[in-house]
C-alpha positions in Angstrom: 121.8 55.9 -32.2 122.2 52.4 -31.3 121.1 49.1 -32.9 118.1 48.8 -30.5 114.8 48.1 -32.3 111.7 50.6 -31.0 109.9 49.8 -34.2 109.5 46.4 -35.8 106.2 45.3 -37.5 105.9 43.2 -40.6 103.2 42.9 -43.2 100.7 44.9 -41.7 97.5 45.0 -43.4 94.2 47.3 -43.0 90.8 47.5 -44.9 88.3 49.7 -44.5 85.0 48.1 -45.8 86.3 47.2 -49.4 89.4 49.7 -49.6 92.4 47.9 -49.4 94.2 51.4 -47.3 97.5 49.7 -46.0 99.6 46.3 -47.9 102.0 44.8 -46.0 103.7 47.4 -44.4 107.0 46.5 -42.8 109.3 49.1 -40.7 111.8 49.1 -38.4 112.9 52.1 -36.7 115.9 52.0 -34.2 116.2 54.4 -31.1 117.1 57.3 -31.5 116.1 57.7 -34.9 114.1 60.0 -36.4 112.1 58.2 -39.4 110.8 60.1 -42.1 107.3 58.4 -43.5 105.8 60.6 -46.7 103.2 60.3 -49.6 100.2 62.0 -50.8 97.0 62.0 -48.8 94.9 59.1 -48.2 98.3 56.7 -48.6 97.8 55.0 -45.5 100.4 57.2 -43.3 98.1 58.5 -40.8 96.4 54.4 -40.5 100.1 52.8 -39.8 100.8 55.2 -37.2 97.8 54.2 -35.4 98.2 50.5 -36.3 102.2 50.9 -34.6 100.8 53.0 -31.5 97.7 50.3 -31.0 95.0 52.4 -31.8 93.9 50.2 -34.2 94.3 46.6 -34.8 95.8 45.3 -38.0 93.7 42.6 -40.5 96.8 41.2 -40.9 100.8 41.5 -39.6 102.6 41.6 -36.4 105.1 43.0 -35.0 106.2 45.2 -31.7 106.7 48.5 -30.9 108.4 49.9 -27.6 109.0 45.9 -27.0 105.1 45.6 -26.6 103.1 43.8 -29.1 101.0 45.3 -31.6 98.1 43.5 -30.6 98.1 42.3 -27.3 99.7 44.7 -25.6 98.3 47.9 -26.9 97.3 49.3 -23.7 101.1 49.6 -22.8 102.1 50.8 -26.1 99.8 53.8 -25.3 101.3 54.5 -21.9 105.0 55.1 -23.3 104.1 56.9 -26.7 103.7 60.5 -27.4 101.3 61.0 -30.5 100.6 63.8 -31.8 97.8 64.3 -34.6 96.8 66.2 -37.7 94.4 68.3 -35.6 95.2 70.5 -33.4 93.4 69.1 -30.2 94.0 71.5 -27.3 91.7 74.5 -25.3 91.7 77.9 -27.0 90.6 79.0 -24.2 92.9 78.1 -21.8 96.6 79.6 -21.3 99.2 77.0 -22.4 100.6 76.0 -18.9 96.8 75.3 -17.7 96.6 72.9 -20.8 99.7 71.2 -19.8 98.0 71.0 -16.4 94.7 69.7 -17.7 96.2 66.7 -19.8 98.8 66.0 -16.5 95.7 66.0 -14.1 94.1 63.6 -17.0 97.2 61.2 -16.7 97.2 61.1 -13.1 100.9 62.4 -13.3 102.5 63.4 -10.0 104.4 65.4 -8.7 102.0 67.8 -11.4 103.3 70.9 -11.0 107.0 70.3 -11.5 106.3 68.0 -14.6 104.5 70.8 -16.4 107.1 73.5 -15.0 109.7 71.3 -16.5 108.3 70.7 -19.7 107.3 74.3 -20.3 111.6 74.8 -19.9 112.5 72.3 -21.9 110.5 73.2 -25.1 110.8 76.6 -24.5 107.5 77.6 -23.5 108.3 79.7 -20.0 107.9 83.6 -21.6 104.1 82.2 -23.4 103.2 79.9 -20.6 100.1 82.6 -19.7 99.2 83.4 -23.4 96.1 82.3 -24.4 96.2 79.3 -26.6 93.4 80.9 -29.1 95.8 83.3 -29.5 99.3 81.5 -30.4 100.1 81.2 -34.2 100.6 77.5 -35.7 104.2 77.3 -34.9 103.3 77.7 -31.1 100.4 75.4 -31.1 102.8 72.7 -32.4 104.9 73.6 -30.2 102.3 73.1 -27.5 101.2 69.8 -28.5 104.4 68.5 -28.6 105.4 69.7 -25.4 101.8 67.7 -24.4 103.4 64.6 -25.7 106.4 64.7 -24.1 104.5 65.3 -20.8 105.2 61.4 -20.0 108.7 61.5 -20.8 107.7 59.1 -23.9 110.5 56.8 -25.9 108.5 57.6 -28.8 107.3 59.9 -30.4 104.5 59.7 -33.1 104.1 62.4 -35.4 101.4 62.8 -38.1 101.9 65.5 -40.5 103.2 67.8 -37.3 103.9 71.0 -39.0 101.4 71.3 -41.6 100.4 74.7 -42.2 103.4 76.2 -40.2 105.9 78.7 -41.6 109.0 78.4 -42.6 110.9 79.3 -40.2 108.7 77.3 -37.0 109.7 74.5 -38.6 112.5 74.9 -39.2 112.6 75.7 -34.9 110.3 72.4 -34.8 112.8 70.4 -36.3 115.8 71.5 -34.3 113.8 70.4 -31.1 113.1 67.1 -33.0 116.6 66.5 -33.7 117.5 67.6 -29.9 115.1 65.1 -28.4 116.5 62.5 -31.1 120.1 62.9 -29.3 118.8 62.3 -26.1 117.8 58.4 -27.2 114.4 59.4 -28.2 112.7 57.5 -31.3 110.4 59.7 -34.0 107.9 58.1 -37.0 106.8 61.7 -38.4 104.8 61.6 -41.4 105.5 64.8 -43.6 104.6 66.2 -47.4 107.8 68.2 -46.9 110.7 67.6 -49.0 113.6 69.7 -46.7 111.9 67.4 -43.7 112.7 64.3 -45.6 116.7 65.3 -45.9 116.6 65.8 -42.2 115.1 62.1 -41.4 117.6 59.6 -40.9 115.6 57.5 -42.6 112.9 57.7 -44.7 109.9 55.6 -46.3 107.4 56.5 -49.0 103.9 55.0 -49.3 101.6 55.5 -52.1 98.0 53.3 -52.1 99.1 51.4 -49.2 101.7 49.9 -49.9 105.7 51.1 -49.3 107.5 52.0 -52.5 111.1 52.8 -50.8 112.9 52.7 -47.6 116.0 54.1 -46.5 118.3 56.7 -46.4 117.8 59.4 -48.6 120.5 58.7 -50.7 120.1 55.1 -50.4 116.4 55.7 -51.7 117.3 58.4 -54.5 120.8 55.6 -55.3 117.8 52.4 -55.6 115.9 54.5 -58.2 118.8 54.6 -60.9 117.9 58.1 -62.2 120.0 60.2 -64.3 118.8 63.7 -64.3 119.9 66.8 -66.3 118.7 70.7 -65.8 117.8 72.7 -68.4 117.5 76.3 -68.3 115.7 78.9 -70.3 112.9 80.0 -71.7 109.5 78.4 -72.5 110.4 75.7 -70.8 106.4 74.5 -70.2 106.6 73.6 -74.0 110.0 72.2 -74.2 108.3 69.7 -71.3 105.5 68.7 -73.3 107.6 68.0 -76.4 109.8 65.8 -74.4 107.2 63.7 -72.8 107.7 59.8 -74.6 110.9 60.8 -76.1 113.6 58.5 -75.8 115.4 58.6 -72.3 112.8 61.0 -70.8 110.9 59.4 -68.0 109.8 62.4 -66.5 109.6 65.9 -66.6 109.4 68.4 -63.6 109.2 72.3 -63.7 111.5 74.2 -60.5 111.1 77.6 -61.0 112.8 78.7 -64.0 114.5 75.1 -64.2 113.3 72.1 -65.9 114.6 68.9 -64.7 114.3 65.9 -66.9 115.3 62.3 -65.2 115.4 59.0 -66.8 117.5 55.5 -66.4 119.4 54.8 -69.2 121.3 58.5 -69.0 122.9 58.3 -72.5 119.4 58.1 -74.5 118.6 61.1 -72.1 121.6 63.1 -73.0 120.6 62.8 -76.6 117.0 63.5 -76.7 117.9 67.2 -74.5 120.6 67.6 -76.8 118.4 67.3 -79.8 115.2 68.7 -78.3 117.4 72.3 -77.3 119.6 72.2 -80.3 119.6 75.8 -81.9 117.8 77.0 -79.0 119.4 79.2 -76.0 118.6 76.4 -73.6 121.6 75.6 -71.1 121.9 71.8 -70.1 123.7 70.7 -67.5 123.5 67.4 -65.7 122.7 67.6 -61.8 122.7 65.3 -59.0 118.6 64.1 -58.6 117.1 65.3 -55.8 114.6 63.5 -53.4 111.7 65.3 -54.6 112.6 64.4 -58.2 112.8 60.7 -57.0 109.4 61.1 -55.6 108.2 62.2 -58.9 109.2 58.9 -60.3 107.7 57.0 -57.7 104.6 58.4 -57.7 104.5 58.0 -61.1 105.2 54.3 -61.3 102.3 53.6 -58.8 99.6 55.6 -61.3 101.1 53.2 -64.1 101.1 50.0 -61.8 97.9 50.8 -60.3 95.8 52.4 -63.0 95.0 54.6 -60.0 95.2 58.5 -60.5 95.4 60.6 -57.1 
């Protein structure tokens, strides 16, 4: 990555009627980056994507994206972006290589036949290329609508919520081509609910009612929160939860499996209250490094209590 700027807009603002969606949003995102945007639906993700890309205008802010400005120069912005929606948006009825032909014929793109040949190599596409598109499972249809995107040999690639609904293991495929086109100088806002997708960003944001909480990498987002956090293990762990909540130390309690974490800032008021709240019990504490999704907990959190807002 170099210090190139493909992303810079500050204080971006959109209403809808009288819903506030997005508060001065600011982001910069370098080339060659891949930039990690989360938080629960209806945060405003999906409305700065389209305020960066220039399919919609801002109330308020400015900035540039792709060295075009935001408002002004929208029409360009289009030309040298790939996004990529929520939806899947392709034919079901047509094979994969004739819906990389339709959206080539669309753009006008010449010569049309090698670009959608080359595309279909490069995303690894060649063995489905004649399978029905009805037919492919998510993975492959995200596959496909990337491979649409990258059609114009875009700079940037806009990604909302790519891989929801995929399994496992396509994304974890989806991400390895993300991460391949990365290294090759292309740029990637990608809004996600996944916390392993997060890690993988080099950097990362997280907006909750419109307005951006964090930013950074992920440690430098989980370092700016000041959590300690501790693990318990054992048994009825649901009720040790509920007895800890307002305790000393505790800000927040969070159930993994058969794990309870508990994270708070001032760490030594948290030691005590687990130590007291387990004593003569078989629970095991043990402190732990806190995770991004634990960190996401808290911020979440915070916003209901700023806001008076519950998701």
């Amino acid at each position: 990555m170099n210090g190139e700027l493909v992303i810079d807009v500050r204080d971006l603002n959109k209403h809808f009627g009288d819903k506030h969606v997005v508060r001065n949003v600011s982001l910069q995102v370098r080339r060659g980056e891949i930039f990690g945007f989360l938080g629960p639906n209806g945060s405003g993700k999906t409305t700065t994507i389209r305020m960066v890309c220039g399919l919609l205008t801002p109330d308020a802010g400015s900035g540039t994206c792709l060295g075009f400005d935001i408002r002004r120069e929208s029409a360009k912005i289009k030309r040298q972006a790939g996004y990529m929606t929520q939806k899947f948006s392709y034919w079901d009825d047509l094979t994969i290589r004739e819906n990389l032909d339709f959206v080539a014929r669309m753009y006008g793109m010449s010569p049309r036949r090698k670009i959608v040949e080359e595309t279909l190599a490069e995303l690894g596409l060649v063995d489905r290329a004649d399978q029905l598109t009805g037919a492919l499972s998510g993975g492959w249809k995200q596959r496909l609508a990337l491979a649409a995107c990258m059609l114009r040999r875009p700079q940037l690639l806009l990604l909302d919520e790519p891989t929801a609904g995929v399994d496992p293991s396509a994304r974890r495929d989806f991400w390895e081509e993300l991460h391949r086109l990365a290294a090759q100088g292309i740029s990637v806002l990608v809004s996600t609910h996944y916390m392993d997708e997060a890690e993988r960003c080099h950097k990362l944001a997280y907006i909750a009612y419109g307005e951006l909480l964090a930013q950074g990498t992920a440690g430098e987002v989980t370092a700016a929160q000041g959590l300690s956090t501790w693990a318990v293990h054992g048994d009825d762990l649901g009720s040790l939860a509920a007895a800890l909540r307002g305790r000393p130390g505790v800000e927040q309690t969070a159930l993994f499996g058969a794990t309870l974490h508990a994270s708070g800032r001032d760490g030594a008021a948290l030691e005590r209250t687990l130590r007291e709240a387990t004593a003569g019990t078989a629970c095991r504490l043990e402190p732990m490094e806190t995770s991004l999704e634990d960190v996401f907990i808290h911020l979440m959190a915070h916003a209901v209590d700023r806001t008076g807002v519950r998701p």
